[in-house]
PDB file of N, H, CA, C and O in Angstrom:
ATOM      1  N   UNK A   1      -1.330  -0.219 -10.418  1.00  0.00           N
ATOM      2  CA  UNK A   1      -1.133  -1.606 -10.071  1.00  0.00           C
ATOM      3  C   UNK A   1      -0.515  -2.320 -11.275  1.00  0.00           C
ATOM      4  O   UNK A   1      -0.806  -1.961 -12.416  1.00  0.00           O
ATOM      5  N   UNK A   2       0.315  -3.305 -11.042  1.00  0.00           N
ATOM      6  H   UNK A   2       0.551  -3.596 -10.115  1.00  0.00           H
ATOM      7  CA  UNK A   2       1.357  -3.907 -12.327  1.00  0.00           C
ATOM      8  C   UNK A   2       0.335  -5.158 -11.685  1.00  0.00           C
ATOM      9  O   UNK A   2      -0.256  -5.569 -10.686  1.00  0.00           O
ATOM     10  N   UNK A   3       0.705  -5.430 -13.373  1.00  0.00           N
ATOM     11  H   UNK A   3       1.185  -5.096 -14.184  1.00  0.00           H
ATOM     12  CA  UNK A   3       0.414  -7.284 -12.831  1.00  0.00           C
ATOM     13  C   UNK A   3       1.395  -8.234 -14.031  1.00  0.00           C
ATOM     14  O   UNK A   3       1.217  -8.362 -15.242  1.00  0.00           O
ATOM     15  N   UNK A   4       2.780  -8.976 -12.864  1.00  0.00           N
ATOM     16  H   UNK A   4       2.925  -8.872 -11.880  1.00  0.00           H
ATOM     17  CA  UNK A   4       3.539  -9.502 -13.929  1.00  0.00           C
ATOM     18  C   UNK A   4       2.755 -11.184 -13.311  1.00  0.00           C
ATOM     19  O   UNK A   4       2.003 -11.614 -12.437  1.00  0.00           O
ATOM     20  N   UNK A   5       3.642 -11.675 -14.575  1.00  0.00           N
ATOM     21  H   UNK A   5       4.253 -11.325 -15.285  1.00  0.00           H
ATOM     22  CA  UNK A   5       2.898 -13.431 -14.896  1.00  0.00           C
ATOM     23  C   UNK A   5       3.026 -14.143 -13.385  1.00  0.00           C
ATOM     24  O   UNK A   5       2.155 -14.790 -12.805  1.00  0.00           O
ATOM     25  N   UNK A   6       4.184 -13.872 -12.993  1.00  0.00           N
ATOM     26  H   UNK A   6       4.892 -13.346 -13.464  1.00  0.00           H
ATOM     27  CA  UNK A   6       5.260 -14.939 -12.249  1.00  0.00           C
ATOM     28  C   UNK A   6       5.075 -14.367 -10.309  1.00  0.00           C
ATOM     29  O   UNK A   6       5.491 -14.731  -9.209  1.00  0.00           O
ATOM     30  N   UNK A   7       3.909 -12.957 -11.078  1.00  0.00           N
ATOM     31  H   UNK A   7       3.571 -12.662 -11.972  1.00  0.00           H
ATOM     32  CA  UNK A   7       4.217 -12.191  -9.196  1.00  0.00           C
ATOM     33  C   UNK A   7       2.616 -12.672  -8.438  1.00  0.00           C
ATOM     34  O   UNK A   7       1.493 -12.327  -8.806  1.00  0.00           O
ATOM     35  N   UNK A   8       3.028 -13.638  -7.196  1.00  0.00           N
ATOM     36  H   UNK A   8       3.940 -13.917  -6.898  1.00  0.00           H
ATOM     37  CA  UNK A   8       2.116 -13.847  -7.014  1.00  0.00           C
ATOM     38  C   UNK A   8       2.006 -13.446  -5.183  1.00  0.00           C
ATOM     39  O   UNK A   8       2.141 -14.237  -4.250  1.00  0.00           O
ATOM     40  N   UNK A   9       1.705 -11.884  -5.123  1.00  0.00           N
ATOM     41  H   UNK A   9       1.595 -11.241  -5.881  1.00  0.00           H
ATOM     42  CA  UNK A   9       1.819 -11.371  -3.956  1.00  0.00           C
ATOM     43  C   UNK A   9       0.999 -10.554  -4.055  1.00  0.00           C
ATOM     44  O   UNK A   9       0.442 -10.642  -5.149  1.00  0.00           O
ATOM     45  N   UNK A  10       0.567  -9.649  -3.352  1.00  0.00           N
ATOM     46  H   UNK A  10       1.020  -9.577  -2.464  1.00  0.00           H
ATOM     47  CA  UNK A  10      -0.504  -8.293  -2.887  1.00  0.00           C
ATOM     48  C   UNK A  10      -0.581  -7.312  -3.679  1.00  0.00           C
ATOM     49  O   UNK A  10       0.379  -6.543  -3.638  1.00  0.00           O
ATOM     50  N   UNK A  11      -1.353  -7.089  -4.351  1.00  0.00           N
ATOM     51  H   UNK A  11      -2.133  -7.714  -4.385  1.00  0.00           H
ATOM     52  CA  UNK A  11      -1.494  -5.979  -5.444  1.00  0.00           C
ATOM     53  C   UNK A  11      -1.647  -4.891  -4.630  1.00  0.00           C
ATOM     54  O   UNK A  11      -1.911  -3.869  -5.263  1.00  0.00           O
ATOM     55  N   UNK A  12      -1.556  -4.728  -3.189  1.00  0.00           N
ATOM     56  H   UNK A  12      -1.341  -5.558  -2.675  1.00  0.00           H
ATOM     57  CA  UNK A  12      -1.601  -3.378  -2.616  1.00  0.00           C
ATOM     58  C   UNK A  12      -3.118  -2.899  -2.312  1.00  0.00           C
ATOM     59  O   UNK A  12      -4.129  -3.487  -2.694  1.00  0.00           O
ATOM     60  N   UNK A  13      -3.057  -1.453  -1.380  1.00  0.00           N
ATOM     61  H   UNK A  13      -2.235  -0.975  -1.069  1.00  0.00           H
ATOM     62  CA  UNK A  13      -3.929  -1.115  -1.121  1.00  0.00           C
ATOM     63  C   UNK A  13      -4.162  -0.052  -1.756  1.00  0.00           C
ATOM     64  O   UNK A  13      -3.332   0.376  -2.558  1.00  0.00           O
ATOM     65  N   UNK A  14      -5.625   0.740  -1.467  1.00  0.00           N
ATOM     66  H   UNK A  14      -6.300   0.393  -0.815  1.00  0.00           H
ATOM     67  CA  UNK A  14      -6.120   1.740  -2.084  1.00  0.00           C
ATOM     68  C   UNK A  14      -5.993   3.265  -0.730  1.00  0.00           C
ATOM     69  O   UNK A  14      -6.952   3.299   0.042  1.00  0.00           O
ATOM     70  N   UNK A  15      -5.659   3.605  -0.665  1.00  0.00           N
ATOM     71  H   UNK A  15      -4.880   3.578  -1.292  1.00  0.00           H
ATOM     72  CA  UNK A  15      -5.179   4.388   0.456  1.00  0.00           C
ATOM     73  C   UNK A  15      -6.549   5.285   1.058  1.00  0.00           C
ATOM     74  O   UNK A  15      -6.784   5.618   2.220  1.00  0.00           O
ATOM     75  N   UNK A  16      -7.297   5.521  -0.119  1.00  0.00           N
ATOM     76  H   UNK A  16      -7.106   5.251  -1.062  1.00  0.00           H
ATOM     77  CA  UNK A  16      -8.634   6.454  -0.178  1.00  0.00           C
ATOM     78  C   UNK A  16      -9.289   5.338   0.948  1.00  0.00           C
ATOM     79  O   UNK A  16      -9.737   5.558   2.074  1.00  0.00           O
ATOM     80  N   UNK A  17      -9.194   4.368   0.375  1.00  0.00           N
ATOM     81  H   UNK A  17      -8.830   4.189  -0.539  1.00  0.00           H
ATOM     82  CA  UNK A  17     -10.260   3.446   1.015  1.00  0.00           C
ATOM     83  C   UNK A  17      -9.769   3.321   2.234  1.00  0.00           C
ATOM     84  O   UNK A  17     -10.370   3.805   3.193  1.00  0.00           O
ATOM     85  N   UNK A  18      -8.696   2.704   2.361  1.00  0.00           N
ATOM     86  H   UNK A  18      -8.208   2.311   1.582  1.00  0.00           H
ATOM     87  CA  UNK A  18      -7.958   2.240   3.654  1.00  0.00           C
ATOM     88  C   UNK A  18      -8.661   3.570   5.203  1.00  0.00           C
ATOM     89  O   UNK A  18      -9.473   3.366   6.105  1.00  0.00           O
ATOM     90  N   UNK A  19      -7.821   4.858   4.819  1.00  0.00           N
ATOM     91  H   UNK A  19      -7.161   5.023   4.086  1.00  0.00           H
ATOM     92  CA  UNK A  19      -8.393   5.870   5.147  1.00  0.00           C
ATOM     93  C   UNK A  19      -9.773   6.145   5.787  1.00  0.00           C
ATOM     94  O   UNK A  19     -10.014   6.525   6.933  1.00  0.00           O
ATOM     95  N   UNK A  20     -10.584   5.875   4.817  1.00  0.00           N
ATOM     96  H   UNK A  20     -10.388   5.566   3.886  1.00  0.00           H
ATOM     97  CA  UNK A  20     -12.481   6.025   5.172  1.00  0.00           C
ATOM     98  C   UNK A  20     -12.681   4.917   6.092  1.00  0.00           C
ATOM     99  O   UNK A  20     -13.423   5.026   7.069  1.00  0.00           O
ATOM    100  N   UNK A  21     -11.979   3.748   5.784  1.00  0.00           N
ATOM    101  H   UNK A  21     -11.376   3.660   4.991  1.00  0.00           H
ATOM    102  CA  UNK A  21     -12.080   2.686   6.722  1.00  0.00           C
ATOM    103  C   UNK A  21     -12.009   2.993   8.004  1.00  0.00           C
ATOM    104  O   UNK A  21     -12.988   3.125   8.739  1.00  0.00           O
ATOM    105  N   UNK A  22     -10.557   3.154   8.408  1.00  0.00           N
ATOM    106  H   UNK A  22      -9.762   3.047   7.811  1.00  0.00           H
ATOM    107  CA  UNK A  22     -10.405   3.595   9.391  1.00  0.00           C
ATOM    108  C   UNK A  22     -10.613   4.801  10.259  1.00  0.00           C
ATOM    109  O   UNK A  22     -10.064   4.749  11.359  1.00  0.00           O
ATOM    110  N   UNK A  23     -11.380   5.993   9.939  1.00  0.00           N
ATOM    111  H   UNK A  23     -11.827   6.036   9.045  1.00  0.00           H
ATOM    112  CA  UNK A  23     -11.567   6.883   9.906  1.00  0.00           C
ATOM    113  C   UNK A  23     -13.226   6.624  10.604  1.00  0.00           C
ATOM    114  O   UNK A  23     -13.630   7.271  11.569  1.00  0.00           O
ATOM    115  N   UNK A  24     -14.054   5.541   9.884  1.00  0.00           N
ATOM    116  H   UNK A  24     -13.725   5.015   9.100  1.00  0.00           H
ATOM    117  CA  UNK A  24     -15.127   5.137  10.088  1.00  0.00           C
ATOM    118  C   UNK A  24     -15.535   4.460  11.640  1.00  0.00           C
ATOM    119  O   UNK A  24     -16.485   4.602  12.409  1.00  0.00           O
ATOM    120  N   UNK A  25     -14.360   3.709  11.643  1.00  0.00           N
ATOM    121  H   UNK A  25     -13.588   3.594  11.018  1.00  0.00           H
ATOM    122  CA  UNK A  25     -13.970   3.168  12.920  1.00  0.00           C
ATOM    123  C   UNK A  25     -13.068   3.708  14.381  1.00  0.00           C
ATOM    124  O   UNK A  25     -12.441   3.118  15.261  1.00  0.00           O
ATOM    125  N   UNK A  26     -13.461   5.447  14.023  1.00  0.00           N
ATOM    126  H   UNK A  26     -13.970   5.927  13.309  1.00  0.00           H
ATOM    127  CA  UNK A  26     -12.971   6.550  14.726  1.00  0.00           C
ATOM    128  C   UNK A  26     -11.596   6.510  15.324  1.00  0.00           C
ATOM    129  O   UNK A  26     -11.174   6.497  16.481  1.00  0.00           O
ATOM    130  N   UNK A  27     -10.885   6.491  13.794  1.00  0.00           N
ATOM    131  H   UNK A  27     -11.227   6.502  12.855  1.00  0.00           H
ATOM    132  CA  UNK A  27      -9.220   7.045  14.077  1.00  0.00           C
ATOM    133  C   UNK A  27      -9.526   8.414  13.466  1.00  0.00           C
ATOM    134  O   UNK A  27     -10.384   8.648  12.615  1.00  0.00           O
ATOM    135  N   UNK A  28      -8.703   9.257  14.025  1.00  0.00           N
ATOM    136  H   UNK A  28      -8.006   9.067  14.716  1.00  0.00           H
ATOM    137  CA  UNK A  28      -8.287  10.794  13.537  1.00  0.00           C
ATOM    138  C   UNK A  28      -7.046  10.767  12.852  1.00  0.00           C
ATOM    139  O   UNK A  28      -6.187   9.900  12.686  1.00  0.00           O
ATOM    140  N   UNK A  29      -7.176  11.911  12.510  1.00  0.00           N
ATOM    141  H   UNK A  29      -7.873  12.615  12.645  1.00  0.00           H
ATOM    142  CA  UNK A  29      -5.357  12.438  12.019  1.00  0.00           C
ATOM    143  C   UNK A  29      -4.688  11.695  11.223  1.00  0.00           C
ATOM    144  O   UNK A  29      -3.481  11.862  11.049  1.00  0.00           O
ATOM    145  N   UNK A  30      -5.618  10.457  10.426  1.00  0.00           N
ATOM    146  H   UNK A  30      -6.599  10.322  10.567  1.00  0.00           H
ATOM    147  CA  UNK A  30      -4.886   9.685   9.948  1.00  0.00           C
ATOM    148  C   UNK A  30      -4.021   9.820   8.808  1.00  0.00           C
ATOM    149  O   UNK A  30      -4.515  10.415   7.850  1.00  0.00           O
ATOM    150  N   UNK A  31      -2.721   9.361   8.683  1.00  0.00           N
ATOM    151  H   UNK A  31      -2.320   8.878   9.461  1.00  0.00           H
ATOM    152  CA  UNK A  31      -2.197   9.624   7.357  1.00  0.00           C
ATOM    153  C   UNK A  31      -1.231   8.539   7.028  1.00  0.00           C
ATOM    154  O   UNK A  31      -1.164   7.609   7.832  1.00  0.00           O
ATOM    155  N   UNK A  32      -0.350   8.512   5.799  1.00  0.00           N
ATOM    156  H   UNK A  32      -0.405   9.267   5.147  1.00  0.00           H
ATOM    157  CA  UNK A  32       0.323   8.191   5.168  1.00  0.00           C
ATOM    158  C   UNK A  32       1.406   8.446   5.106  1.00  0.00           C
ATOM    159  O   UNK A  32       1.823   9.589   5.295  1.00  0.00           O
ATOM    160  N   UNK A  33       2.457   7.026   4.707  1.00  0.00           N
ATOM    161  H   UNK A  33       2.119   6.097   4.554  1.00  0.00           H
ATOM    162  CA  UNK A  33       4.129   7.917   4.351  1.00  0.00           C
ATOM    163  C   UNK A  33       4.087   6.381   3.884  1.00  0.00           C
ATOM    164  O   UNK A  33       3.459   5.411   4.307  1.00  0.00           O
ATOM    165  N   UNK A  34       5.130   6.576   2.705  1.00  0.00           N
ATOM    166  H   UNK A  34       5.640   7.365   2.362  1.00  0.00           H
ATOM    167  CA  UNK A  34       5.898   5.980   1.741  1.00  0.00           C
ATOM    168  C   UNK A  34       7.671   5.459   2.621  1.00  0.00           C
ATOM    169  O   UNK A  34       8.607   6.258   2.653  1.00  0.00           O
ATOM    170  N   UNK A  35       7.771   3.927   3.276  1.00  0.00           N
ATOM    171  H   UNK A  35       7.011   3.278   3.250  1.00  0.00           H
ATOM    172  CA  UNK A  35       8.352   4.002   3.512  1.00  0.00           C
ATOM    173  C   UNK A  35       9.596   3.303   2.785  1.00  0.00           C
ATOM    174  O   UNK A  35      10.757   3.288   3.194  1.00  0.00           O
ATOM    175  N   UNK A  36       9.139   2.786   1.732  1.00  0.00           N
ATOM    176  H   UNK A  36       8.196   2.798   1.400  1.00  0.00           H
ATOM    177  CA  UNK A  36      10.116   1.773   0.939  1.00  0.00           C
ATOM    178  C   UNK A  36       9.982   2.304  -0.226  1.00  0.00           C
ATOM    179  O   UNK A  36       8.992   3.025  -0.102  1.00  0.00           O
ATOM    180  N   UNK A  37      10.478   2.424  -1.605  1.00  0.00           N
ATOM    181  H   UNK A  37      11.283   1.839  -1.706  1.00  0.00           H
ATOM    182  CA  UNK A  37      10.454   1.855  -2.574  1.00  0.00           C
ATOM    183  C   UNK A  37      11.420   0.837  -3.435  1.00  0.00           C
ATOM    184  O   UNK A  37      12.573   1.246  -3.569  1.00  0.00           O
ATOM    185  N   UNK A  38      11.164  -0.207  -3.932  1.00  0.00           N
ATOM    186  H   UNK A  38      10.227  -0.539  -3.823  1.00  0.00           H
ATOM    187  CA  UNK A  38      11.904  -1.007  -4.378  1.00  0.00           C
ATOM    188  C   UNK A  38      11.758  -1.896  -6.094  1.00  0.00           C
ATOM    189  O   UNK A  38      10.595  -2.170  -6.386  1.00  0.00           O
ATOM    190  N   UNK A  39      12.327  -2.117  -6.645  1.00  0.00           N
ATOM    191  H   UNK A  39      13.273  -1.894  -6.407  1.00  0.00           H
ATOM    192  CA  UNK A  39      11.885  -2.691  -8.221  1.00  0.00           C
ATOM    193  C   UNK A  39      12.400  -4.463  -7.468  1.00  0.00           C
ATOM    194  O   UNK A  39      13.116  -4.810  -6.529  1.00  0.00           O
ATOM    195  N   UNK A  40      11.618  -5.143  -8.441  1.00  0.00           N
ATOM    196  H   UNK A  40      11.036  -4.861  -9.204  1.00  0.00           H
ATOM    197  CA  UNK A  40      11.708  -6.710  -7.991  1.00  0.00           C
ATOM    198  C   UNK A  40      12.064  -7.241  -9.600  1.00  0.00           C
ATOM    199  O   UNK A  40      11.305  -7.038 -10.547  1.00  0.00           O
ATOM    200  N   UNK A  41      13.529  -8.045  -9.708  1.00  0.00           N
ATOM    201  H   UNK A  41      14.145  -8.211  -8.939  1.00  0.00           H
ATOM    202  CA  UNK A  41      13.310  -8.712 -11.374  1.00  0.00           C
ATOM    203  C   UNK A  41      12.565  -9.949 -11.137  1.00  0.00           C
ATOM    204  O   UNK A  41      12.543 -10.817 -10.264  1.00  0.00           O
ATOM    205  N   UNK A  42      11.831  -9.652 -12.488  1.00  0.00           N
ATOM    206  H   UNK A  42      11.849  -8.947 -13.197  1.00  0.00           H
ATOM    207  CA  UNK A  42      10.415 -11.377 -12.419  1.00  0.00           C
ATOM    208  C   UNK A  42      10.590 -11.956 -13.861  1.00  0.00           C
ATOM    209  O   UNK A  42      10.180 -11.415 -14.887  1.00  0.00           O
ATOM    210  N   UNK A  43      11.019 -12.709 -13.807  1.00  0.00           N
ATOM    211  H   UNK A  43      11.353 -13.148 -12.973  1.00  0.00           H
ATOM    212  CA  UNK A  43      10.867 -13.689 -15.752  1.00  0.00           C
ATOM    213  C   UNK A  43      10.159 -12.591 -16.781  1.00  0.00           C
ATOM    214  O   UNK A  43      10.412 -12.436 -17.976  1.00  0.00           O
ATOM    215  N   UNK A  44       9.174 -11.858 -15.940  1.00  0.00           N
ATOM    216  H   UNK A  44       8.969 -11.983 -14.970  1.00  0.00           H
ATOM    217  CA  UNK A  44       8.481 -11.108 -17.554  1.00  0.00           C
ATOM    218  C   UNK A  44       8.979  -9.430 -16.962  1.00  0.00           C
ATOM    219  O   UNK A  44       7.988  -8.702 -17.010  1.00  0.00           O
ATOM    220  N   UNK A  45       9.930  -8.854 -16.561  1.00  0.00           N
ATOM    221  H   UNK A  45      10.735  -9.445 -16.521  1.00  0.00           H
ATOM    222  CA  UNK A  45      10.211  -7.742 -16.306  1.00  0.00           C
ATOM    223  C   UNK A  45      10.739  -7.279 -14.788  1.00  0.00           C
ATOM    224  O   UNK A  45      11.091  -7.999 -13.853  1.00  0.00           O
ATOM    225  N   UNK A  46      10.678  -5.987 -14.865  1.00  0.00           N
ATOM    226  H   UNK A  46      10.392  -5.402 -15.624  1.00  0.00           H
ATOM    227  CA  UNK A  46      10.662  -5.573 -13.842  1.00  0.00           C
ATOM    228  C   UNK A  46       9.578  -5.283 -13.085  1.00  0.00           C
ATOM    229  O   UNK A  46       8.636  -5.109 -13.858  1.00  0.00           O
ATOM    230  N   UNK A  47       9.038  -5.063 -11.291  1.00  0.00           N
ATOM    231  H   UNK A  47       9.804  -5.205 -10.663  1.00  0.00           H
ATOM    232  CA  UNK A  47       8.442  -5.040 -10.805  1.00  0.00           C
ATOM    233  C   UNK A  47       8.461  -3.601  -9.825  1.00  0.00           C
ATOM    234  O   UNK A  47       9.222  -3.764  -8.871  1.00  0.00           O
ATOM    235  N   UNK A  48       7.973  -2.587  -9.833  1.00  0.00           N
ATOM    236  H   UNK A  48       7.354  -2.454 -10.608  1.00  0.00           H
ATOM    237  CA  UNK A  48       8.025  -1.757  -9.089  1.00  0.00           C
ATOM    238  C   UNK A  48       7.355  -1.968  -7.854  1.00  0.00           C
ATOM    239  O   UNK A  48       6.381  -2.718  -7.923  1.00  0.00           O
ATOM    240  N   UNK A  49       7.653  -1.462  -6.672  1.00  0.00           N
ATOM    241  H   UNK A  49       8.444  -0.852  -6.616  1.00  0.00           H
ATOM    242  CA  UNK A  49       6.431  -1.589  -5.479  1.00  0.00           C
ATOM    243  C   UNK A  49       7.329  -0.736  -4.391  1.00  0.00           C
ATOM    244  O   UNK A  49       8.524  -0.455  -4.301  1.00  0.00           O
ATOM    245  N   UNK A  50       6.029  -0.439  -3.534  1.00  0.00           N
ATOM    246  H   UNK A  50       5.058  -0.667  -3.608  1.00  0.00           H
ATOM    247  CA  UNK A  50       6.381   0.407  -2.676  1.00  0.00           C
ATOM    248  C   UNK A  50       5.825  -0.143  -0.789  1.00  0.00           C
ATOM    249  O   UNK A  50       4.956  -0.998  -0.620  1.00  0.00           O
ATOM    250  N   UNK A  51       6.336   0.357   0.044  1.00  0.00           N
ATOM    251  H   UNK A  51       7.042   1.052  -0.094  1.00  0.00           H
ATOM    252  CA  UNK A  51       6.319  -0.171   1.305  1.00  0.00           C
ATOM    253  C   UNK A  51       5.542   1.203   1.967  1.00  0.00           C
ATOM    254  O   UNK A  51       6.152   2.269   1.875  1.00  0.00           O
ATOM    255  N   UNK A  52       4.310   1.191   2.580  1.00  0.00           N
ATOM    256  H   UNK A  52       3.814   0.325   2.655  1.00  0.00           H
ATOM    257  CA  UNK A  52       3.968   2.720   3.264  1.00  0.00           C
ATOM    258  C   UNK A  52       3.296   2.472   4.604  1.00  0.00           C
ATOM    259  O   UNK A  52       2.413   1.624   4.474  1.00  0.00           O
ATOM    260  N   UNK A  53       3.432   2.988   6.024  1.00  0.00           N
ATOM    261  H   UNK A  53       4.150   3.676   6.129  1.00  0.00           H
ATOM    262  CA  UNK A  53       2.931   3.299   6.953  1.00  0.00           C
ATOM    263  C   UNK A  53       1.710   3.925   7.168  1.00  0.00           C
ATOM    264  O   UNK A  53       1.679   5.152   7.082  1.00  0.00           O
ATOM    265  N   UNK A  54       0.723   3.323   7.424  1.00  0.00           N
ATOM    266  H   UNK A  54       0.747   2.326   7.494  1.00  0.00           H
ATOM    267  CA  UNK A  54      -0.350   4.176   7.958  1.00  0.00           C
ATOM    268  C   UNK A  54      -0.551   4.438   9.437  1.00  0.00           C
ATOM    269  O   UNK A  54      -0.679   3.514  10.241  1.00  0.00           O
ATOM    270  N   UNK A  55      -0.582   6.043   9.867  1.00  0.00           N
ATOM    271  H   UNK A  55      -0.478   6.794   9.214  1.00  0.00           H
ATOM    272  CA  UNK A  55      -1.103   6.296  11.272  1.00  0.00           C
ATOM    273  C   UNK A  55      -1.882   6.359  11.667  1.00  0.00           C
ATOM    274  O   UNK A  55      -2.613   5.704  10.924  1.00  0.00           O
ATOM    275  N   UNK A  56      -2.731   6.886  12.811  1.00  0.00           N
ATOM    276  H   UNK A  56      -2.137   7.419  13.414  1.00  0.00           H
ATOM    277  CA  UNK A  56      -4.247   7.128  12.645  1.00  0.00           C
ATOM    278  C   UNK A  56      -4.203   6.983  14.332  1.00  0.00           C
ATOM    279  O   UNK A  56      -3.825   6.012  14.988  1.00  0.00           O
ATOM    280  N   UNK A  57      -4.769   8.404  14.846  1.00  0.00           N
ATOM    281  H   UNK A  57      -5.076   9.192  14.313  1.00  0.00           H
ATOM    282  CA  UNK A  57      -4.771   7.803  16.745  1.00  0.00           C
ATOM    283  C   UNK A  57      -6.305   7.720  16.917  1.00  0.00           C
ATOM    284  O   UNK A  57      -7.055   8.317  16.145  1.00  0.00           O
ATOM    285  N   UNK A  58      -6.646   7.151  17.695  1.00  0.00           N
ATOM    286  H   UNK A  58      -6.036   6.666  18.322  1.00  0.00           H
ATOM    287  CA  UNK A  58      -7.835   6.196  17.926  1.00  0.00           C
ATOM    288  C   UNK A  58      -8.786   7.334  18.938  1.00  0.00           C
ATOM    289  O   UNK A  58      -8.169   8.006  19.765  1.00  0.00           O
ATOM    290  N   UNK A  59     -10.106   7.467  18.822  1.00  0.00           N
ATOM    291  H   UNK A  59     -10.607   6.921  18.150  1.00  0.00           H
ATOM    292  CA  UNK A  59     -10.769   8.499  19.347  1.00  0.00           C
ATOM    293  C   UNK A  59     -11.113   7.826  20.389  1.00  0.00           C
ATOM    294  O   UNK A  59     -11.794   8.355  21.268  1.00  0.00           O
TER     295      UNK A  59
END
């Protein structure tokens, strides 16, 4: 997780967690994919971040 001065948006999720979450709440098969990545310029640098899909079919 980055944290610039000027970025004031979603530090993102934890995927482990996300996962157990939903998993808890009887989705199967659930997984992941990375569908973006992108850098953002901010007054104090650059900003990396990424865009990802979660699946999961419902029991």
């Amino acid at each position: 997780m980055q944290k610039k001065k000027d970025f004031h948006g979603h530090n993102g999720f934890d995927r482990d967690e996300l996962k157990a979450l939903m998993e808890k709440y009887n989705f199967k098969n659930v997984f992941f994919e990375t569908a973006y990545e992108g850098k953002k310029d901010m007054k104090d640098g650059v900003l990396d971040y990424s865009l990802f899909l979660v699946i999961g079919m419902k029991r």
